[in-house]
C-alpha positions as CSV (number, residue, x, y, z in Angstrom):
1,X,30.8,6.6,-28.6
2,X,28.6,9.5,-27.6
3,X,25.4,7.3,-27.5
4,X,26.9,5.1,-25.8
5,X,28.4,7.4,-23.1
6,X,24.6,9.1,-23.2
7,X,22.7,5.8,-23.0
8,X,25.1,4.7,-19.5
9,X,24.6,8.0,-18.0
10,X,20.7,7.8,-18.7
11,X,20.8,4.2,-17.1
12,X,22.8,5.7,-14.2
13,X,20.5,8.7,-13.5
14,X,17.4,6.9,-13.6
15,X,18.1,4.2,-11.5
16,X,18.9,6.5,-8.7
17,X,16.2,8.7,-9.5
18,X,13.8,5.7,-9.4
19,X,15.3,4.5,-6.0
20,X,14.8,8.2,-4.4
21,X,12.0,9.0,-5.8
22,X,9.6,5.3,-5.3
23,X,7.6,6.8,-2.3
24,X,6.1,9.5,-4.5
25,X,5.4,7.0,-6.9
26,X,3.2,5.4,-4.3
27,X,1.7,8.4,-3.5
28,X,0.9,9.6,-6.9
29,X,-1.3,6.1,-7.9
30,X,-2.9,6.5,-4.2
31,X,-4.3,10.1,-5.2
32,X,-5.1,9.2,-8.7
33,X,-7.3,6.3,-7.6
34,X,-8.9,8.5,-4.8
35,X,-9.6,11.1,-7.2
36,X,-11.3,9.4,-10.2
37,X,-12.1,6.1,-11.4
38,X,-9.3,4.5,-13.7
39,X,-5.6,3.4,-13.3
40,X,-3.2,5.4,-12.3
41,X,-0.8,4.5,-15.0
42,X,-2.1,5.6,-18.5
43,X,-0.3,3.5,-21.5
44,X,-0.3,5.0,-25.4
45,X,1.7,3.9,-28.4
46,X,4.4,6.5,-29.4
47,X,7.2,6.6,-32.1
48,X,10.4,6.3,-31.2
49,X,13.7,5.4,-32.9
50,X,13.2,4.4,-36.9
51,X,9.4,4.8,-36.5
52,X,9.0,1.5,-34.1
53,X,6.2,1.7,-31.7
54,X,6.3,1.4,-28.3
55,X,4.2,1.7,-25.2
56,X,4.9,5.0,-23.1
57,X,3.9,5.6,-19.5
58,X,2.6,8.0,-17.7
59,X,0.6,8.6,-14.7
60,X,-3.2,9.4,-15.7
61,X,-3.9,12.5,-15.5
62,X,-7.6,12.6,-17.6
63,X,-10.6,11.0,-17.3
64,X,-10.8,7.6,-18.7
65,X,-11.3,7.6,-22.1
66,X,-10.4,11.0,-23.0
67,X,-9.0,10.4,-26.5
68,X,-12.5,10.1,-27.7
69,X,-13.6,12.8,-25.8
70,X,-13.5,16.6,-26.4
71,X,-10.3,17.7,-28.5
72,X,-8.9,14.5,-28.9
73,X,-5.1,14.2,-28.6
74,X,-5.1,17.7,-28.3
75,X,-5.1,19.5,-24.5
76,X,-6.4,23.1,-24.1
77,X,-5.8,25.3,-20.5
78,X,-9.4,24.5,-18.8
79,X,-9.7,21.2,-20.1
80,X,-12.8,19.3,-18.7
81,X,-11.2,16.3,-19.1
82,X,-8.2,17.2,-16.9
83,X,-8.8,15.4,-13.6
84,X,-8.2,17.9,-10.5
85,X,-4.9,15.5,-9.4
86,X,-4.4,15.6,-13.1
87,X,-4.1,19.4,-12.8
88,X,-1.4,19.1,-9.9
89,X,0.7,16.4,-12.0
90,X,0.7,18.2,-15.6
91,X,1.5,21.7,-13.8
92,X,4.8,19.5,-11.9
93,X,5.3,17.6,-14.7
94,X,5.0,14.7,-12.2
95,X,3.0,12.9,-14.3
96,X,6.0,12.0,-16.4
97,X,7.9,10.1,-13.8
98,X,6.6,6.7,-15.4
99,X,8.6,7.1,-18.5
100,X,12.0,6.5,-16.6
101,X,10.7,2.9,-17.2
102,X,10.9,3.6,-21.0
103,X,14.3,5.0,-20.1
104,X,15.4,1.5,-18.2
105,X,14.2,-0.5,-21.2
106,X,15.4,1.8,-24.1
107,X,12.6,2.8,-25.9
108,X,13.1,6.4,-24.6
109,X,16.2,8.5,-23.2
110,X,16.3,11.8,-20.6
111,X,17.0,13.8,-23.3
112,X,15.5,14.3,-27.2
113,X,12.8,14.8,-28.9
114,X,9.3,13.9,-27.8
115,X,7.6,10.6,-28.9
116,X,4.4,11.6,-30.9
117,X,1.3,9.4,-30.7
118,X,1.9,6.8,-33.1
119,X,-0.6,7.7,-35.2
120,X,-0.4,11.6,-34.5
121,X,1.5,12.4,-37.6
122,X,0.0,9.7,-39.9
123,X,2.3,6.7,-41.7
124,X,5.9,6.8,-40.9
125,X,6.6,6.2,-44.2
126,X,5.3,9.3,-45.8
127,X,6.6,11.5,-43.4
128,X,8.8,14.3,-45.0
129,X,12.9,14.3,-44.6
130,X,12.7,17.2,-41.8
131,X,9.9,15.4,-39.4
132,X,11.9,11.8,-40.0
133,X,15.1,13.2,-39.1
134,X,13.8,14.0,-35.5
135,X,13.3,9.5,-35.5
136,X,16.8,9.1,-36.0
137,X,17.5,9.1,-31.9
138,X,15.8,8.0,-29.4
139,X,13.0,10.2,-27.9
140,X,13.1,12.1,-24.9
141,X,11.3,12.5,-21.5
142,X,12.2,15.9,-21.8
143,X,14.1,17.9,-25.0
144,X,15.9,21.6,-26.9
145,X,11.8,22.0,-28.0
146,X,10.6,21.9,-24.4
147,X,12.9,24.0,-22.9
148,X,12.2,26.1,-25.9
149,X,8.8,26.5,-25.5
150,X,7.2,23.2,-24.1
151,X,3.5,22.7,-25.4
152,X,2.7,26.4,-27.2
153,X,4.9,25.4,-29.9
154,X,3.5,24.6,-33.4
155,X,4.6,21.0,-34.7
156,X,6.6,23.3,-37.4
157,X,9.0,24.9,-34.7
158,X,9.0,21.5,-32.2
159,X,10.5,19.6,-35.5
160,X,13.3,22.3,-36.3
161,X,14.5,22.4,-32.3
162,X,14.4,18.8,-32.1
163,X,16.6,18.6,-35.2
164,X,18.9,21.4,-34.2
165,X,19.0,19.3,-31.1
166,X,20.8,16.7,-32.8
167,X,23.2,18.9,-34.6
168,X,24.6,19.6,-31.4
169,X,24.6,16.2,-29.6
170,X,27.2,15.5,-32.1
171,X,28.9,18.3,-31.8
172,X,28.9,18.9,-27.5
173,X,27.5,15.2,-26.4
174,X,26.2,15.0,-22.9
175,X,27.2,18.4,-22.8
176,X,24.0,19.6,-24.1
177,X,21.7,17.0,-22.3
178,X,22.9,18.5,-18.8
179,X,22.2,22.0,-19.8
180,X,18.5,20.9,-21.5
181,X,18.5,19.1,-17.9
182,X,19.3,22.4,-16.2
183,X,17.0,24.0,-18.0
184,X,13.6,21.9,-17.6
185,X,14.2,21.6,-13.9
186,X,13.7,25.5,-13.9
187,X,11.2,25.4,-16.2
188,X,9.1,23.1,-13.9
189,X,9.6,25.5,-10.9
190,X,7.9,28.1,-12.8
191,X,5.5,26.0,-14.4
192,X,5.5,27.5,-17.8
193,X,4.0,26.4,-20.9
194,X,1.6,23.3,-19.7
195,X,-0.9,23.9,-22.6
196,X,-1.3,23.9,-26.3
197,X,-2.3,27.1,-27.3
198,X,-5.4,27.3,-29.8
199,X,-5.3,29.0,-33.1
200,X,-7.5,32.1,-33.6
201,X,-9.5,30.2,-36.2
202,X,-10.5,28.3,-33.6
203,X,-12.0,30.2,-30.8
204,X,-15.4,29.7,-31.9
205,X,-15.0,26.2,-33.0
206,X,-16.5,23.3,-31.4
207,X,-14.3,20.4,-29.8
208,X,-15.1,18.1,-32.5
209,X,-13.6,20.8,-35.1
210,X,-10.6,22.2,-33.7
211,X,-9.7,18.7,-33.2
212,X,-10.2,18.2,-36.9
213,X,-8.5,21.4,-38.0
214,X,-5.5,20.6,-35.9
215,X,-4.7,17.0,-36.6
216,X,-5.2,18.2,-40.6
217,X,-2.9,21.0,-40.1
218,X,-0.5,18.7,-38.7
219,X,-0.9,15.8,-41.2
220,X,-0.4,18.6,-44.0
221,X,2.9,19.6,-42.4
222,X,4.5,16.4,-41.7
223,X,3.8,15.4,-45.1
224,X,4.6,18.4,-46.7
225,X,7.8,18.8,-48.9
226,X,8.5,14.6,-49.0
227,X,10.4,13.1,-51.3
């Protein structure tokens, strides 16, 4: 009864959400395209629910191409690959707005955990018990993780607020989606916490190898403990 209560109430909200908010959509893809070359919407297979794979959307906010470029899947304050609209949009957080379409066909809710890159952990399958229980809901545009720290977080604490998240959905409901609500609206006034935060090992590491040294610490994790 509480997912179903949650999944009407995310249906309600981001209908009138989309209807209020369509003339910034238009704005948005207007100052991508005038600012460099590309779409303005950027698609990428995330997990969501059980492990599926699903397209996500958001409005572009790199260079095209980026994945292959630089860091990889990982985003560092200073970024070259960060377009300067890009800039604007990841410090609002406006360049999520495209995923209340993933809301409207149920791959995604408003609130839980975020979807990783579908290939950002490695297989499904061998994920441990702690980084599987996070794909028992559906994931979030926002979630108990962001609000807790947004991007500095390590994989290691994202996975524990996500799954403390869930603990209390079932015990408050919606309750605890308004306040997560409450509490990323204020944390996009004061812009806090856009970037990943590099370890020390790699300050005087190359793109190519903090890249490597970050997926592998986050492969190891994920995998860790699984039985």
């Amino acid at each position: 009864m509480k997912y179903a209560i949650k999944r009407f109430i995310d249906l309600l909200l981001t209908i009138v959400a989309l209807i209020i908010l369509f003339p910034i959509f238009i704005v948005i893809a207007v100052a991508i395209k005038l600012d460099s070359k590309g779409p303005a919407l950027f698609k990428q297979g995330r997990l969501t629910k059980d492990g599926r794979v699903f397209t996500m959307y958001k409005f572009r906010t790199m260079i095209e191409n980026a994945e292959q470029m630089g860091t990889g899947l990982f985003n560092y304050a200073n970024d070259f690959r960060v377009t300067k609209v890009g800039k604007f949009l990841r410090k609002s957080s406006l360049d999520e707005l495209p995923q209340l379409f993933n809301i409207i066909k149920g791959d995604m809710s408003i609130v839980g955990p975020r979807p990783p890159v579908s290939y950002e952990l490695g297989n499904y399958d061998d994920l441990n018990e702690e980084y599987k229980r996070r794909f028992t809901v559906l994931p979030g545009i926002t979630g108990l993780a962001q609000v807790s720290g947004r991007n500095e977080l390590p994989w290691d604490e994202k996975i524990k607020h996500d799954n403390r998240y869930i603990d209390l959905f079932n015990k408050y409901g919606v309750l605890i989606d308004f306040k997560i609500i409450f509490l990323t609206v204020l944390n996009v006034f004061k812009m806090k916490d856009i970037y990943e935060l590099k370890d020390e090992s790699m300050e005087n590491a190359s793109d190519e190898e903090i890249a490597a040294m970050a997926t592998a610490s986050v492969l190891e994790k994920a995998r860790a403990g699984k039985k």
